[in-house]
C-alpha positions as CSV (number, residue, x, y, z in Angstrom):
1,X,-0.7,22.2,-17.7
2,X,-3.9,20.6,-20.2
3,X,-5.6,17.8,-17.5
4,X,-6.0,15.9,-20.6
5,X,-2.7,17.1,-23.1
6,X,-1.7,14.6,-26.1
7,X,-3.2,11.6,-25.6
8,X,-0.3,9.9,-28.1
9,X,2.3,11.3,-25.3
10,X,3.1,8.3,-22.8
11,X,2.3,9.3,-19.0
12,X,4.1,8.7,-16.3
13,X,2.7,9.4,-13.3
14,X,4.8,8.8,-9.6
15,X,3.3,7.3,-6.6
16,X,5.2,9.4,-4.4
17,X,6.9,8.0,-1.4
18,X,6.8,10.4,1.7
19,X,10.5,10.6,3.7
20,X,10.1,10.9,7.5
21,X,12.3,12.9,9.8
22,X,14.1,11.0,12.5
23,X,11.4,12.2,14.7
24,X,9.2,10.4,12.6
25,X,7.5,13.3,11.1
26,X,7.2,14.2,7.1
27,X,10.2,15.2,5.8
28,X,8.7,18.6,3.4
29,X,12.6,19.2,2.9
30,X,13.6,16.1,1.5
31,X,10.1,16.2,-0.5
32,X,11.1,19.4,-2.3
33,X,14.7,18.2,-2.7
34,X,13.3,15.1,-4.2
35,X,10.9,16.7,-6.4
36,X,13.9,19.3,-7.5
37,X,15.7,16.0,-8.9
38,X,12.2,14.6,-10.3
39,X,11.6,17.3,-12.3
40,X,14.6,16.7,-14.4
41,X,12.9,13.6,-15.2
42,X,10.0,13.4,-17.9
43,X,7.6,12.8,-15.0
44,X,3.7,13.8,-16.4
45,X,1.9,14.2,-13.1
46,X,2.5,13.4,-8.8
47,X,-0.3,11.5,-6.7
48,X,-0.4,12.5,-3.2
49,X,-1.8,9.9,-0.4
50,X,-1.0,6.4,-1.9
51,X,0.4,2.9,-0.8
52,X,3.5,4.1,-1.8
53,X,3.3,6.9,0.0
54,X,2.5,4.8,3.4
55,X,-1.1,6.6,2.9
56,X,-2.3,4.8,6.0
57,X,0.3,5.9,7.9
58,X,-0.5,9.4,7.7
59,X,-3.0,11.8,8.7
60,X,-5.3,13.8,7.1
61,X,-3.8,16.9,7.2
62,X,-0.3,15.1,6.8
63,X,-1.2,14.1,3.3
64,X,-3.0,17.8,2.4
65,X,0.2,19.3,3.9
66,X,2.2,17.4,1.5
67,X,0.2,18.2,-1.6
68,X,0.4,21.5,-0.6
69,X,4.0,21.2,-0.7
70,X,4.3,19.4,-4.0
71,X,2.1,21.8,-5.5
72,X,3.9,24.8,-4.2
73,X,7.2,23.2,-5.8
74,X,5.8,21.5,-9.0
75,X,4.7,25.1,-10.2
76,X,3.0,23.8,-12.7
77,X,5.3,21.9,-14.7
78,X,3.7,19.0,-13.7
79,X,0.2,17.9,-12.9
80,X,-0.5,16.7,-8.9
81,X,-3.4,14.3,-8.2
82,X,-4.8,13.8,-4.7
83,X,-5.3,10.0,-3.8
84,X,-8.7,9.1,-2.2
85,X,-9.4,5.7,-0.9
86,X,-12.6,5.8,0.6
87,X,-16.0,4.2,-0.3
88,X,-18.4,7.1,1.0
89,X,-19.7,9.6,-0.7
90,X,-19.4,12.5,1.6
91,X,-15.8,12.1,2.7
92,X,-15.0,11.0,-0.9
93,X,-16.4,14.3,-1.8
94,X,-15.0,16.3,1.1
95,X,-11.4,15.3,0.3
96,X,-11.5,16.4,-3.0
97,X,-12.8,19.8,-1.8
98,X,-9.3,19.7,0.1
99,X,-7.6,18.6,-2.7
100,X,-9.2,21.6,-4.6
101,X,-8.1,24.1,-2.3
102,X,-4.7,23.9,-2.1
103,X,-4.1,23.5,-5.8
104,X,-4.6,19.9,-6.9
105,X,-5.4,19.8,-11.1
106,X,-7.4,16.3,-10.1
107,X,-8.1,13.4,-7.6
108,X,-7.4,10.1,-8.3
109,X,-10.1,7.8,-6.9
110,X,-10.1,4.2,-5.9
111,X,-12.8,2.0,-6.5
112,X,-14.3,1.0,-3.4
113,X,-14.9,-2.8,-2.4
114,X,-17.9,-3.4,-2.6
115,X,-19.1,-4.3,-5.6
116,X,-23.2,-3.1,-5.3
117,X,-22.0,0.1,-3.9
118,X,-19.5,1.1,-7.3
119,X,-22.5,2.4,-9.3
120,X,-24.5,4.3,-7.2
121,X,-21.4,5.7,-5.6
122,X,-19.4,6.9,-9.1
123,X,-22.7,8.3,-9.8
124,X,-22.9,10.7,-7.1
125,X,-18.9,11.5,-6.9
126,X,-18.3,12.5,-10.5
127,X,-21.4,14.6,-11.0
128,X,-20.2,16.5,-8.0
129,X,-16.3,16.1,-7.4
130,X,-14.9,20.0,-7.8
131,X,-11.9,17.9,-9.8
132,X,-11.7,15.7,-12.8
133,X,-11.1,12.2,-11.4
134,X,-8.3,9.7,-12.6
135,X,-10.2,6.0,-11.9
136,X,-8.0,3.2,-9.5
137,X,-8.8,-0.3,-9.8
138,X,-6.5,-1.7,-7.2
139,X,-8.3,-2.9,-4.4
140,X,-5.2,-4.4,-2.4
141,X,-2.4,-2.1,-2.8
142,X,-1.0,-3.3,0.2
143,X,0.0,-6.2,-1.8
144,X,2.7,-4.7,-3.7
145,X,3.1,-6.0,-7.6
146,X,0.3,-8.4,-7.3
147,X,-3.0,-9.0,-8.5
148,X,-6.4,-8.2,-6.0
149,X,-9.2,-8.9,-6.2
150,X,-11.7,-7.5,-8.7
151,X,-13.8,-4.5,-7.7
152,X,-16.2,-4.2,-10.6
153,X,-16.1,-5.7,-13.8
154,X,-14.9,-4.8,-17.3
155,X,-18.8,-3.4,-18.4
156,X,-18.6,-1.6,-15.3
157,X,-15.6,0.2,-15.5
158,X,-16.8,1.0,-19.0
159,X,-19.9,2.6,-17.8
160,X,-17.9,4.2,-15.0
161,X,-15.4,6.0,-17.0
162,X,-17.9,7.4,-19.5
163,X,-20.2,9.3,-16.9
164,X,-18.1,12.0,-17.3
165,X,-15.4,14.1,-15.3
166,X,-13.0,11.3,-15.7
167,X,-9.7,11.9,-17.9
168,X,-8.8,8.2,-16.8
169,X,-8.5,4.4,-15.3
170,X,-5.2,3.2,-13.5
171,X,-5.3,-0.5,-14.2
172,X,-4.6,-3.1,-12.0
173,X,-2.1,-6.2,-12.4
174,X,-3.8,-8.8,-14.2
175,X,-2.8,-8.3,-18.2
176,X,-5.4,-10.1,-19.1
177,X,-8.6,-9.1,-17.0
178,X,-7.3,-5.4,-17.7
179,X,-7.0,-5.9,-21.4
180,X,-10.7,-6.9,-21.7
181,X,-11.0,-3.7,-19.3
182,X,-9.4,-1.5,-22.3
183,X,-11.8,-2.4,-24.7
184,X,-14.2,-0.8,-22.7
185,X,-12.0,2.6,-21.7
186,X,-12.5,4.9,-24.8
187,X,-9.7,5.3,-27.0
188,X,-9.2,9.1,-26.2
189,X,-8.7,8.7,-22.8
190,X,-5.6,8.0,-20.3
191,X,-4.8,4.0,-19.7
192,X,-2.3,3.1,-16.9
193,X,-0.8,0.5,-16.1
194,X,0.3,0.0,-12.3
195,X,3.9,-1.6,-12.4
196,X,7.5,-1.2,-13.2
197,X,7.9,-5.0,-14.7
198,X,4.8,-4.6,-16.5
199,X,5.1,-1.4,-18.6
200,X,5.8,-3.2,-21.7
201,X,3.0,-5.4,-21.4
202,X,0.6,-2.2,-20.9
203,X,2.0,-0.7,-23.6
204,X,1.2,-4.0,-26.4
205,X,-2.6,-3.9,-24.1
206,X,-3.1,-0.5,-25.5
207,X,-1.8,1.4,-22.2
208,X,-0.7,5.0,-22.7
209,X,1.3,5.7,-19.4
210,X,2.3,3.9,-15.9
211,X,1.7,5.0,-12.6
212,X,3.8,2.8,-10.4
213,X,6.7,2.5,-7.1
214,X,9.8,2.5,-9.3
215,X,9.0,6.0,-10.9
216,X,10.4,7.0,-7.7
217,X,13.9,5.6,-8.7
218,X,14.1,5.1,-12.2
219,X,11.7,7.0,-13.9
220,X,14.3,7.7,-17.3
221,X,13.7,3.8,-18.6
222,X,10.3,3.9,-17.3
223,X,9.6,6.5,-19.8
224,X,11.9,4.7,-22.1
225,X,10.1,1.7,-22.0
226,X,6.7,3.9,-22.5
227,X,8.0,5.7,-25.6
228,X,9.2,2.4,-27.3
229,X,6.4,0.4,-27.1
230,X,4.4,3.0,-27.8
231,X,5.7,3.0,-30.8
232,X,5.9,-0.6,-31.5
233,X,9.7,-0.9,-31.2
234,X,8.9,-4.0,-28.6
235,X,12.5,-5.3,-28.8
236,X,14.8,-2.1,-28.0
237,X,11.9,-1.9,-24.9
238,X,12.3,-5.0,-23.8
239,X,15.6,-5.1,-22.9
240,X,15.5,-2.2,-21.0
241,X,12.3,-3.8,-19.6
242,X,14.2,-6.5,-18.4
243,X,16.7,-4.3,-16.1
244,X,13.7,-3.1,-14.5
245,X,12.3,-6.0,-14.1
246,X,15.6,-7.0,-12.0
247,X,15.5,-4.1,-9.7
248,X,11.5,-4.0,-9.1
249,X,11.6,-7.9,-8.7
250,X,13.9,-7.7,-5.7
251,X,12.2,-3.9,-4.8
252,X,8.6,-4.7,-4.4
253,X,8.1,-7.3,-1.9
254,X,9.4,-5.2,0.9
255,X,7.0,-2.6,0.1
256,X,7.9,1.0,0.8
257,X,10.5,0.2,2.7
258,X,12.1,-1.6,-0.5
259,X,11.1,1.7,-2.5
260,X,13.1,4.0,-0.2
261,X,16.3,2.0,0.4
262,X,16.3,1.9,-3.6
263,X,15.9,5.6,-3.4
264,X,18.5,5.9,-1.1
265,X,20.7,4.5,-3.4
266,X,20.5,6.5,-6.6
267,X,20.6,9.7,-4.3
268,X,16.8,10.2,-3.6
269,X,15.8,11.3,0.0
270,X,13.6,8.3,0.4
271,X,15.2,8.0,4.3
272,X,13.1,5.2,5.9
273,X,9.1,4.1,6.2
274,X,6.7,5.2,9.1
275,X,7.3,3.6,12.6
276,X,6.2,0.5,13.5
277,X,7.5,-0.5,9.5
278,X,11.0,-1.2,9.3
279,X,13.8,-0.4,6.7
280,X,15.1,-3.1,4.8
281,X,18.4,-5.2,6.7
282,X,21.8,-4.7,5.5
283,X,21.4,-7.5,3.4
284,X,18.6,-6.4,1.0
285,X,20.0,-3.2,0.8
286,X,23.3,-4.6,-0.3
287,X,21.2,-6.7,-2.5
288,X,19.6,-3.9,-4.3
289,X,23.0,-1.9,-4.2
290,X,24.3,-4.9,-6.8
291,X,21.4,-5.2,-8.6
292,X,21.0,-1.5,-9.7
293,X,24.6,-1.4,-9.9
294,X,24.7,-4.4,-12.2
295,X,22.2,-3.4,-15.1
296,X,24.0,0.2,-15.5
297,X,21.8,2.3,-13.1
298,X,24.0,3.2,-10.3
């Protein structure tokens, strides 16, 4: 599959959430029967090793051993990204080696904290990452649907995404630092936006695809929503934009425990987060039963 393909086709990249085994371990069978159902779905590309994948819960070799899996089953109908969070060179470098080895097509890299570092660190990493590198500007993704704080600035990004080996930026949640950001992000090149409710706000900011937590339920309107505005057809995507609004309103704050009981209910083998998290109470989960249920997706 082209790293790059048509840049006028909307992506829509999923976060992936790992399922655990009652024993706590990763689930790789409910993976590959989740990723069987996902590929129905118009879903552009996987990333392995994020917050929504409870990427500080895992190991290591947990998250290669997953990619490894996702790869093995993708088969190249889709593209699979490795998530790196890390702000030194060598490991940065040394995952993406990993990455490479068992079939990744790129990495997707986040941009460390600390601002005087971002330079001299991209500098290093793209002239010698063995992948092309999809650029994250979320520097608290614990903080699911909100806005952190800012890692570099607009000019930066910009100078960032143009030393080469990048095919994109993954935006964070502030519509109006980010659209700033765009103007600086060359028009040939991938532009994500990183939530559910605010697809249809990406889109009219000039974003080309989402990478967020509810592709893991509902990517269909997702890449409805993408698709229509897109194409300018902002009313027909809004009101599909506002029935996913509902479900990743209520979703979101509980994190991945929200995105797996959500799973759970539209047939996804989301089973439940990594011990010492908790699943959602009865409540919520009834909560998201009628909610889903209510605007037409259960």
């Amino acid at each position: 599959m082209n790293i790059k393909g048509n840049i006028k086709q909307p992506w829509l990249v999923l976060p992936m959430a790992t399922p655990f085994t009652d024993r706590d371990e990763v689930d790789h069978a409910a993976i590959r029967s989740n990723i069987g159902m996902w590929l129905d779905a118009p879903i552009s590309s996987f990333v392995v090793g994020t917050a929504s994948g409870e990427e500080w819960y895992l190991s290591g070799e947990e998250i290669l051993s997953i990619a490894d899996n996702v790869v093995n089953e993708v088969k190249g109908e889709c593209l699979v990204f490795g998530g790196i969070d890390s702000p030194s060179v060598s490991n940065t470098l040394k995952r993406a080696e990993e990455f490479a080895k068992v079939g990744c097509n790129g990495v997707r890299i986040r941009i460390p904290r600390y601002p005087d570092q971002v330079l001299p660190y991209f500098k290093e990493v793209l002239a010698l990452s063995p992948l092309p590198v999809l650029i994250m500007h979320q520097s608290n993704p614990e903080i699911f649907g909100s806005v952190g704080s800012v890692a570099a600035s607009p000019s930066t990004i910009g100078e960032i995404v143009r030393m080469g080996n990048v095919i994109g930026y993954n935006s964070d949640h502030d519509a109006r630092f980010e659209a700033h950001v765009r103007r600086n992000v060359p028009e040939d090149m991938r532009f994500l936006f990183p939530n559910g409710s605010l697809t249809l706000i990406g889109t009219l900011v000039g974003a080309n695809g989402v990478s967020t937590a509810i592709a893991n339920v509902l990517p269909y309107p997702l890449y409805e929503i993408l698709n229509l505005g897109m194409a300018g057809k902002f009313t027909e995507a809004n009101a599909i934009q506002e029935r996913i609004s509902r479900v990743d309103e209520l979703m979101l704050p509980y994190g991945p425990a929200g995105i797996k009981a959500a799973m759970n209910l539209v047939g996804m083998k989301g089973t439940k987060p990594r011990s010492p998290r908790q699943a959602v109470s009865e409540n919520v989960s009834k909560s998201l039963h009628s909610i889903l249920e209510s605007n037409g997706f259960l």
